[in-house]
PDB file as gemmi writes it, atoms N, CA and C in Angstrom:
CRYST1    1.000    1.000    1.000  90.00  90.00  90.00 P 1                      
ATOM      1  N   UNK A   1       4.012  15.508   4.522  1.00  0.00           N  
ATOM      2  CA  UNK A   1       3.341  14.417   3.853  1.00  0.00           C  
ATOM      3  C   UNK A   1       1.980  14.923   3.363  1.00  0.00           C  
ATOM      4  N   UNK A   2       1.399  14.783   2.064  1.00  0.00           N  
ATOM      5  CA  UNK A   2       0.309  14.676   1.596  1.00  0.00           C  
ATOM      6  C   UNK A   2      -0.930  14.296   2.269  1.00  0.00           C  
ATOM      7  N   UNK A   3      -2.117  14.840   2.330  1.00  0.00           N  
ATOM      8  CA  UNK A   3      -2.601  14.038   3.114  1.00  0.00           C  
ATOM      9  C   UNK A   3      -3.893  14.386   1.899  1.00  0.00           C  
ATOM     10  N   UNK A   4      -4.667  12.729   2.260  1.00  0.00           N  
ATOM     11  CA  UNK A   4      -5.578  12.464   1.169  1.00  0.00           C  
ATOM     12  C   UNK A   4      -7.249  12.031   2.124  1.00  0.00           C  
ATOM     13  N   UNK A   5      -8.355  12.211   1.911  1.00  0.00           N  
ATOM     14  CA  UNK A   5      -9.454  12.571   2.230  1.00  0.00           C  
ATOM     15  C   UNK A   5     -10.328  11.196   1.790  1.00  0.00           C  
ATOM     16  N   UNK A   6     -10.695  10.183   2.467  1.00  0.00           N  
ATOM     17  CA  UNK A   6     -11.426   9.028   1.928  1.00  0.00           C  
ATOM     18  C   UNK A   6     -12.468   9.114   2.838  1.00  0.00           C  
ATOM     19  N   UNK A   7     -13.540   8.652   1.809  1.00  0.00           N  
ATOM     20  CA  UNK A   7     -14.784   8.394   2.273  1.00  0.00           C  
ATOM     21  C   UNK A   7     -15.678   6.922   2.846  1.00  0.00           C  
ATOM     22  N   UNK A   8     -15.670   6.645   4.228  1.00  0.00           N  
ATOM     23  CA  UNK A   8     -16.174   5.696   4.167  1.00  0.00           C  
ATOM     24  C   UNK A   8     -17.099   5.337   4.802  1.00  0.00           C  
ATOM     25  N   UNK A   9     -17.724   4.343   4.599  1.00  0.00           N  
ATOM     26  CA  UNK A   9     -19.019   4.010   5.323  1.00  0.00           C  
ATOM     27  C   UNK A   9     -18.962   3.482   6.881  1.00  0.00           C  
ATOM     28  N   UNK A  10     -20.436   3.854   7.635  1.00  0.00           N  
ATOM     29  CA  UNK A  10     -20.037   3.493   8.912  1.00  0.00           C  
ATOM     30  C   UNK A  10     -19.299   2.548   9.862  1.00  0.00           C  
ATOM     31  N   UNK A  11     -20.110   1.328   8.646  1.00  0.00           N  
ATOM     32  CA  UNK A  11     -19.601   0.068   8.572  1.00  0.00           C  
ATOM     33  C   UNK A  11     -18.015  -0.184   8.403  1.00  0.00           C  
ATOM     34  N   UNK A  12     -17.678  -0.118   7.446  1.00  0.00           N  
ATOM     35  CA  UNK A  12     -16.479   0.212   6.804  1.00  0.00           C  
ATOM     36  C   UNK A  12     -15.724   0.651   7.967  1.00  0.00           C  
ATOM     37  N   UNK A  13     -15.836   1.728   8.493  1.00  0.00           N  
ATOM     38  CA  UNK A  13     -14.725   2.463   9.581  1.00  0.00           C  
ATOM     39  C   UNK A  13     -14.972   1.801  10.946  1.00  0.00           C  
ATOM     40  N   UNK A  14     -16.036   0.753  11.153  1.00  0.00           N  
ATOM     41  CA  UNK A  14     -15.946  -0.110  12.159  1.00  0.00           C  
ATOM     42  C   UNK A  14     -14.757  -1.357  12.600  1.00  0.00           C  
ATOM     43  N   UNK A  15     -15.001  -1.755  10.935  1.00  0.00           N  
ATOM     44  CA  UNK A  15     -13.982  -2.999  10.767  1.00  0.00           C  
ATOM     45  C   UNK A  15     -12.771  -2.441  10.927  1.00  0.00           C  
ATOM     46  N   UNK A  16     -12.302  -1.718  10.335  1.00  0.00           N  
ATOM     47  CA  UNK A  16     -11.024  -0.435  10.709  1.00  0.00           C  
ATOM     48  C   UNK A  16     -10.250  -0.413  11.978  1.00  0.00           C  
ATOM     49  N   UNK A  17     -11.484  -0.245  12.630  1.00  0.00           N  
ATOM     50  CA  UNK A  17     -11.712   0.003  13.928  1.00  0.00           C  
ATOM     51  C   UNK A  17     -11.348  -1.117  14.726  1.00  0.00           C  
ATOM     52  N   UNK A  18     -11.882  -2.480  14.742  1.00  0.00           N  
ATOM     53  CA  UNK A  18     -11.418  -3.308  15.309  1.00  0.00           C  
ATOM     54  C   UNK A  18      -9.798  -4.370  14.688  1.00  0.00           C  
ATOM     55  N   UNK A  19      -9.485  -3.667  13.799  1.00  0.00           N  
ATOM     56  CA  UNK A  19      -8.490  -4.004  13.293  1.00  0.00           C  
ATOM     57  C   UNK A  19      -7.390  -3.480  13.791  1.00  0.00           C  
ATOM     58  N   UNK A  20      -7.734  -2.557  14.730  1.00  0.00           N  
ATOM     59  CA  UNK A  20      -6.334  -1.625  14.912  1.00  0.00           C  
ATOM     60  C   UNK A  20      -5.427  -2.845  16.187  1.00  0.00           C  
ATOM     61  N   UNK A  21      -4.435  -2.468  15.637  1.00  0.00           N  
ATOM     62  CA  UNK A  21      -3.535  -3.062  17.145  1.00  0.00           C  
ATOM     63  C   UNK A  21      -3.390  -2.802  18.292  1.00  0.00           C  
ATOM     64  N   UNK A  22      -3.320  -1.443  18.380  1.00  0.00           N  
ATOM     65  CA  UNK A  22      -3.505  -0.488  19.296  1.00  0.00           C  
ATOM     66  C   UNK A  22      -4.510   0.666  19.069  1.00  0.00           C  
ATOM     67  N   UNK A  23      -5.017   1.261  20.266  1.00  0.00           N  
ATOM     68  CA  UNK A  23      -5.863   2.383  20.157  1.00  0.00           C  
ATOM     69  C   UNK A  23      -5.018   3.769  19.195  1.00  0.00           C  
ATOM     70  N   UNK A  24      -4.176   3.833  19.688  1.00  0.00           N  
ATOM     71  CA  UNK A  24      -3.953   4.742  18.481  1.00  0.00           C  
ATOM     72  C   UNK A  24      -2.890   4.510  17.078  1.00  0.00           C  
ATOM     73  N   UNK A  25      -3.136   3.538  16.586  1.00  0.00           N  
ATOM     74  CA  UNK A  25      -2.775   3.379  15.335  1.00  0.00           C  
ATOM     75  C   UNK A  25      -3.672   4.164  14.761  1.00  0.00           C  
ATOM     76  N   UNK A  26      -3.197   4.676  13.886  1.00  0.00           N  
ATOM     77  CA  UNK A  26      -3.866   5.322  12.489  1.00  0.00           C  
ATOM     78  C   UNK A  26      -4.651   4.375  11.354  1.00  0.00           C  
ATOM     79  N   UNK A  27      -5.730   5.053  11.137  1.00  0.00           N  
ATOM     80  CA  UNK A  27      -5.880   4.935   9.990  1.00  0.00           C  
ATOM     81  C   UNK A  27      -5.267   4.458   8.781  1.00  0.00           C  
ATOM     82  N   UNK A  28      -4.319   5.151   8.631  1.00  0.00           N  
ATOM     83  CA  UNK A  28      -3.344   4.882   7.621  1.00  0.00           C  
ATOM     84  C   UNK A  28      -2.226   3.752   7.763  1.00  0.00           C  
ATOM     85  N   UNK A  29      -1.968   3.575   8.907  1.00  0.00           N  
ATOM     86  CA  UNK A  29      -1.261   2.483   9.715  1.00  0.00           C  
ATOM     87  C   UNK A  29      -1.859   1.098   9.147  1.00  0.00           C  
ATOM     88  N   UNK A  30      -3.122   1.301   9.604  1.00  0.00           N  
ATOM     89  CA  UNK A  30      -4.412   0.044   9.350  1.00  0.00           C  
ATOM     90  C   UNK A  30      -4.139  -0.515   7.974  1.00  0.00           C  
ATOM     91  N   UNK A  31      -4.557   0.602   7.220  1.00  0.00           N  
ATOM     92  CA  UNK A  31      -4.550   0.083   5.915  1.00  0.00           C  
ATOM     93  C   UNK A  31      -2.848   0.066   4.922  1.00  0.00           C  
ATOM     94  N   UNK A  32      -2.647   0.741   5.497  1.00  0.00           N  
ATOM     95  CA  UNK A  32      -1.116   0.142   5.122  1.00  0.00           C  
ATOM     96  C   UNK A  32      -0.747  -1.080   5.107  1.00  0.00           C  
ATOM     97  N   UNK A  33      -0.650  -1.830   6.379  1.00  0.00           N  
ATOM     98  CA  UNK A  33      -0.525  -3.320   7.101  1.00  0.00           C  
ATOM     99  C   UNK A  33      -1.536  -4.052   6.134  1.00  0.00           C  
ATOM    100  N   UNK A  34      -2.486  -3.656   6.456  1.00  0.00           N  
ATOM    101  CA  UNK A  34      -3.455  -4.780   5.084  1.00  0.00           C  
ATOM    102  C   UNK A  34      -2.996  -4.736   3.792  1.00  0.00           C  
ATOM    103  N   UNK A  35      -2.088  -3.815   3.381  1.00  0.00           N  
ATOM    104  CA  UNK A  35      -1.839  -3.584   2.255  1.00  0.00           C  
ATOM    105  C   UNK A  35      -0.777  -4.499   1.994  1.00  0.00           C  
ATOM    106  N   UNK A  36      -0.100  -4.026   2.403  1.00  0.00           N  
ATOM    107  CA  UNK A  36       1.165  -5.301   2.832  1.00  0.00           C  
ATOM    108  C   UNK A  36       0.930  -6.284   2.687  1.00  0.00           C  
ATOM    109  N   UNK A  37      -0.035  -6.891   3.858  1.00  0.00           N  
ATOM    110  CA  UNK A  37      -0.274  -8.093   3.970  1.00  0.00           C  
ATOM    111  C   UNK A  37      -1.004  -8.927   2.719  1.00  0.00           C  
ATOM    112  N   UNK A  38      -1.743  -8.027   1.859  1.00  0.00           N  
ATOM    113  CA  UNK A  38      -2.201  -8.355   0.863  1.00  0.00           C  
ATOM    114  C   UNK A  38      -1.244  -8.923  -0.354  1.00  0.00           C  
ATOM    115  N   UNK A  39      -0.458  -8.245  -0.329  1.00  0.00           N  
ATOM    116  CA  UNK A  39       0.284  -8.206  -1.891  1.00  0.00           C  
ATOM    117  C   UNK A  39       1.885  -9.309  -0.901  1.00  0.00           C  
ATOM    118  N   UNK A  40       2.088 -10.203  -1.830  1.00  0.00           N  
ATOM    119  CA  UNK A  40       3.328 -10.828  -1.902  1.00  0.00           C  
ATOM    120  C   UNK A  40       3.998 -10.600  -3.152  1.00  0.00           C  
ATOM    121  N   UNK A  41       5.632 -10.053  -3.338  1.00  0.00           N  
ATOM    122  CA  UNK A  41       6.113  -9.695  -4.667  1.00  0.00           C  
ATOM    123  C   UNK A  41       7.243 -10.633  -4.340  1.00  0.00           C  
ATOM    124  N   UNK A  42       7.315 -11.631  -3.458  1.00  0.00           N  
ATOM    125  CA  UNK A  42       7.921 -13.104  -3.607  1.00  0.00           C  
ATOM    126  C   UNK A  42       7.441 -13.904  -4.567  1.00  0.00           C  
ATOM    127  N   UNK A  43       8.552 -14.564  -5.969  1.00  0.00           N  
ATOM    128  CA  UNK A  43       8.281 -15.308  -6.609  1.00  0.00           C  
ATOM    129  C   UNK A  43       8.182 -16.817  -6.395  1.00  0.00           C  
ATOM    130  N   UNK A  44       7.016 -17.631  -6.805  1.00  0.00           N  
ATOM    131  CA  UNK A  44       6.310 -18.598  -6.272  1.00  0.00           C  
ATOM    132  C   UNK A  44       7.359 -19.793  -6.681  1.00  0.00           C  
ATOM    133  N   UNK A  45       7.865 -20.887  -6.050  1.00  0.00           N  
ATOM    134  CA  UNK A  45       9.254 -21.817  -6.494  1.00  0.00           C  
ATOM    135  C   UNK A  45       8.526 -22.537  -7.122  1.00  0.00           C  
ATOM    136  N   UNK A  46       9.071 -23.282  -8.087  1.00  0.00           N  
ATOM    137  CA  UNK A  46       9.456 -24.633  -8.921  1.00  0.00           C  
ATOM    138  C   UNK A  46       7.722 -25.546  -8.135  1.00  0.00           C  
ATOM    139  N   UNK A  47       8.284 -25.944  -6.466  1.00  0.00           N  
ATOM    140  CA  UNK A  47       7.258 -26.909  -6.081  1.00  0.00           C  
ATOM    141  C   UNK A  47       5.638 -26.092  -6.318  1.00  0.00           C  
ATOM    142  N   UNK A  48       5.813 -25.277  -5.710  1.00  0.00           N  
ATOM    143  CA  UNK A  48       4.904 -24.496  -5.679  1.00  0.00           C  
ATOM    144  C   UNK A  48       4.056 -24.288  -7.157  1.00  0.00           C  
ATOM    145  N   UNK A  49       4.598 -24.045  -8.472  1.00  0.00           N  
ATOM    146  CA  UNK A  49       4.014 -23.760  -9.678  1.00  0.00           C  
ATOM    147  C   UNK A  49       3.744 -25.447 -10.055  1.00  0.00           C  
ATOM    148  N   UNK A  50       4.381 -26.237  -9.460  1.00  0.00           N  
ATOM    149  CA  UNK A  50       3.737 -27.876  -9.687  1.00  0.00           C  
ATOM    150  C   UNK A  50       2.521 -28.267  -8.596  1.00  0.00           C  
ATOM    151  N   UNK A  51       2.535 -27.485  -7.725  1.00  0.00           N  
ATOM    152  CA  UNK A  51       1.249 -27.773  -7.127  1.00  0.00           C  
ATOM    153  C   UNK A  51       0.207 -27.539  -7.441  1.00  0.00           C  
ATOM    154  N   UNK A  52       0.355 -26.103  -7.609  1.00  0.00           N  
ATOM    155  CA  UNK A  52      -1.222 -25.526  -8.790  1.00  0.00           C  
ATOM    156  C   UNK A  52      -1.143 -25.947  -9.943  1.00  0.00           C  
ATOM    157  N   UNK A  53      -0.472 -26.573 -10.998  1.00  0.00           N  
ATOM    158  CA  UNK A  53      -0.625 -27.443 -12.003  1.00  0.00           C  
ATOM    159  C   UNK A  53      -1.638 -28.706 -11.393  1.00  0.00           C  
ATOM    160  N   UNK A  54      -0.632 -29.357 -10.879  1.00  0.00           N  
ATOM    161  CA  UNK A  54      -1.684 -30.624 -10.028  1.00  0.00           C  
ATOM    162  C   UNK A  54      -3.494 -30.014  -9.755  1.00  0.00           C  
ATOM    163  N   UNK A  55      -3.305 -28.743  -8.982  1.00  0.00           N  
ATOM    164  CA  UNK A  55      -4.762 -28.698  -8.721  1.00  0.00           C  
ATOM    165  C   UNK A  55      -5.906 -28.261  -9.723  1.00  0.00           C  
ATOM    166  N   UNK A  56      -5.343 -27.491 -10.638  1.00  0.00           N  
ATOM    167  CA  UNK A  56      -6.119 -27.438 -11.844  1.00  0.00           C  
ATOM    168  C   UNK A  56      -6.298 -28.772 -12.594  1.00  0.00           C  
ATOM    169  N   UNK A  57      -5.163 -29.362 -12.357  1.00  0.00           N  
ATOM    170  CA  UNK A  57      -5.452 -30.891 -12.854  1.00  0.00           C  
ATOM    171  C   UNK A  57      -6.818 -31.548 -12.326  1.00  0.00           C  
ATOM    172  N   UNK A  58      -6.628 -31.417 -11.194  1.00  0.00           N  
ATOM    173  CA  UNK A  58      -7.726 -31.869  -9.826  1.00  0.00           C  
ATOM    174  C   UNK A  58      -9.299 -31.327  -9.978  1.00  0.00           C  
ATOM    175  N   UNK A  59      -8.802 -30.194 -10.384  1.00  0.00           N  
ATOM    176  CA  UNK A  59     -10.161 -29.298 -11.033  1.00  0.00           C  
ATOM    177  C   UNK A  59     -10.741 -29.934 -12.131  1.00  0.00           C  
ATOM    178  N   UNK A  60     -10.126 -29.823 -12.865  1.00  0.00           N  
ATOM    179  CA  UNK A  60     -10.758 -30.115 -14.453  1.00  0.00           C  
ATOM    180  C   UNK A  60     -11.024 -31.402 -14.554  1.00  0.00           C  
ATOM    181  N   UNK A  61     -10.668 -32.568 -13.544  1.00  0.00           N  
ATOM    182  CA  UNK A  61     -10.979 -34.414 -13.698  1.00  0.00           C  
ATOM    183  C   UNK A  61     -12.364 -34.538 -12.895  1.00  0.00           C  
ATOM    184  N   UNK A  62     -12.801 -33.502 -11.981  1.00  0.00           N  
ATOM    185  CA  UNK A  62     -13.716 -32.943 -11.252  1.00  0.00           C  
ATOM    186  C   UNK A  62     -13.503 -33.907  -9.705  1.00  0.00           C  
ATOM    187  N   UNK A  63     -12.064 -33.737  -9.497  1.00  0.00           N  
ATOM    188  CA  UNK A  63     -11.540 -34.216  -7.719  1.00  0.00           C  
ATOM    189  C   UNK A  63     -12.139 -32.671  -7.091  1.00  0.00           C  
ATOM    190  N   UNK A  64     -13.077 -32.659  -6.403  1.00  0.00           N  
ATOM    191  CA  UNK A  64     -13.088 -31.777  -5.637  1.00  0.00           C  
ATOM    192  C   UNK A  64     -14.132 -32.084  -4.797  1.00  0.00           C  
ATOM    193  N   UNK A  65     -14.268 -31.332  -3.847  1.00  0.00           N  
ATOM    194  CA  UNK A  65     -15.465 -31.401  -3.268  1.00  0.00           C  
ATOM    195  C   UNK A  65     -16.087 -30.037  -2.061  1.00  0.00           C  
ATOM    196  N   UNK A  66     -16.758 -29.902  -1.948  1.00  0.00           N  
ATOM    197  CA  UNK A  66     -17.487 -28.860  -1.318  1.00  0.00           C  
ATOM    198  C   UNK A  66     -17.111 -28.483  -0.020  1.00  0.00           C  
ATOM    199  N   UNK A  67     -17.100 -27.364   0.189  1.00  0.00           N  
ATOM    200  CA  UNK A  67     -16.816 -26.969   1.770  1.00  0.00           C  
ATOM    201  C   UNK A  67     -17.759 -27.724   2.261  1.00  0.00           C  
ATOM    202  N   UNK A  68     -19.422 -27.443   1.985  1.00  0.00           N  
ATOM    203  CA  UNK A  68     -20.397 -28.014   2.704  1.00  0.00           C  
ATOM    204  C   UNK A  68     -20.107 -29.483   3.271  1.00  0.00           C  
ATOM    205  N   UNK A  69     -19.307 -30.435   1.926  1.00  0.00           N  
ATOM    206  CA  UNK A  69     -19.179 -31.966   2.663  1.00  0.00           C  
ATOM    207  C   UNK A  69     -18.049 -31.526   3.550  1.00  0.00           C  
ATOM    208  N   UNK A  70     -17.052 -31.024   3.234  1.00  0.00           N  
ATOM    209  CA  UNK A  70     -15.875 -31.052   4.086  1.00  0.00           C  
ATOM    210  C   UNK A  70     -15.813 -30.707   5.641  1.00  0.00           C  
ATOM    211  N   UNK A  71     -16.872 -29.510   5.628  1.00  0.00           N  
ATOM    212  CA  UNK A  71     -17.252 -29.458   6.958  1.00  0.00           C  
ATOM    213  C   UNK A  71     -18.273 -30.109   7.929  1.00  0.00           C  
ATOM    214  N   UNK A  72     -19.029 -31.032   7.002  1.00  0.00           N  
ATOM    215  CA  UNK A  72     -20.027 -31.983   7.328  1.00  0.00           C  
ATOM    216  C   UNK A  72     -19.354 -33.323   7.988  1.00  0.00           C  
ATOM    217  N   UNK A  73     -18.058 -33.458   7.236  1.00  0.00           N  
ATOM    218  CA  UNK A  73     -17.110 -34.395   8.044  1.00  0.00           C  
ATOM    219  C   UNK A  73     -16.486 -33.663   9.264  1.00  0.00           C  
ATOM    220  N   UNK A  74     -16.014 -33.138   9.250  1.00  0.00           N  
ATOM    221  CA  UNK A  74     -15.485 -32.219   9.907  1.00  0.00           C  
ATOM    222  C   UNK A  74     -16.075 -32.280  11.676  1.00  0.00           C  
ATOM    223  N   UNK A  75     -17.614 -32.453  11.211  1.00  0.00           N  
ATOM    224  CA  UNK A  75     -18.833 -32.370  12.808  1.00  0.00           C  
ATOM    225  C   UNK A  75     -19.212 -30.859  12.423  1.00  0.00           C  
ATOM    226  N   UNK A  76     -18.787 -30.039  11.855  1.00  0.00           N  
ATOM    227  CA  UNK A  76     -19.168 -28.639  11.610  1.00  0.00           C  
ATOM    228  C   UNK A  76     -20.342 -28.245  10.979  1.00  0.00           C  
ATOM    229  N   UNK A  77     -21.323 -28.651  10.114  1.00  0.00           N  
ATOM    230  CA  UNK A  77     -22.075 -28.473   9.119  1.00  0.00           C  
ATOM    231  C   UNK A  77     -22.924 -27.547   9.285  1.00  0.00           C  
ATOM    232  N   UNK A  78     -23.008 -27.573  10.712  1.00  0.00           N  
ATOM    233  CA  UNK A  78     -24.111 -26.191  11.097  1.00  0.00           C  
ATOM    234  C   UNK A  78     -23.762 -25.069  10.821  1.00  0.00           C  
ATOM    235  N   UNK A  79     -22.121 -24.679  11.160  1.00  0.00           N  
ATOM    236  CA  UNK A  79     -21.804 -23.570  10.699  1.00  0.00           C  
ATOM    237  C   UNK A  79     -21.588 -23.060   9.278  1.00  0.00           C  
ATOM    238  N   UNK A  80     -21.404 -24.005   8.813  1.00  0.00           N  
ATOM    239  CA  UNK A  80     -21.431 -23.416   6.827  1.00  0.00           C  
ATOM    240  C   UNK A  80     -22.411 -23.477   6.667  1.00  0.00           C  
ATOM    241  N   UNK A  81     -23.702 -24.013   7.359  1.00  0.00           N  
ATOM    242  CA  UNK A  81     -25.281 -23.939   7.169  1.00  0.00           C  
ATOM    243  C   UNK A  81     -25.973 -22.395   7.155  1.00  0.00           C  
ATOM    244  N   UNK A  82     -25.356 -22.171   8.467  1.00  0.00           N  
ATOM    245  CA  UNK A  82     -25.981 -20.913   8.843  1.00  0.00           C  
ATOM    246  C   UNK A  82     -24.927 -19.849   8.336  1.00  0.00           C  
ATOM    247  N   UNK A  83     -23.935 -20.108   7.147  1.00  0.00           N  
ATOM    248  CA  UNK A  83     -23.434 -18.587   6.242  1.00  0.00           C  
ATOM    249  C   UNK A  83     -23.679 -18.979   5.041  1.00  0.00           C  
ATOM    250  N   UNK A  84     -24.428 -19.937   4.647  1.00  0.00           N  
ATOM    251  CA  UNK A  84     -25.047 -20.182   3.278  1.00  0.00           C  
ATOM    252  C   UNK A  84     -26.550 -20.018   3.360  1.00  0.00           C  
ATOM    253  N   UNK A  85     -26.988 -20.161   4.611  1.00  0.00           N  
ATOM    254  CA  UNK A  85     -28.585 -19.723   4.570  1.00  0.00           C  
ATOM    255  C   UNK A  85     -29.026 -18.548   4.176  1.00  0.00           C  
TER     256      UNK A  85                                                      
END                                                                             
């Protein structure tokens, strides 16, 4: 197998790091699985392409509303406080 040379920041190879499943998963393991997990090449059904119609609908009549209220109902507000501060 090929093997390819990436550069990353300390930071970067931390999150890595606590991502692993096990202590010795790889690297490549890691980001594989995210990779995966990232990409769906399942096509989206019938209900599904009428839902996001609806919500762009929802969008554009201006139905929406803010995380900030949503979590303000919620009892939460402090915490979207303190990652928007």
């Amino acid at each position: 197998m090929a093997m390819t040379t990436v550069q990353l920041r300390p930071e970067t190879k931390k999150k890595l790091d606590n991502l692993k499943l096990h202590p010795r998963e790889t690297y490549d393991e890691v980001i594989d699985r995210l990779a995966d997990a990232a990409y769906d090449d399942e096509d989206l059904s019938d209900d599904e392409h009428e839902d996001i119609r609806e919500s762009e609908n929802d969008i554009k009549a201006g139905r929406v509303r803010s995380l900030r209220d949503i979590m303000k109902d919620l009892g939460d507000d402090q915490a979207i406080r303190s990652m928007v501060e």
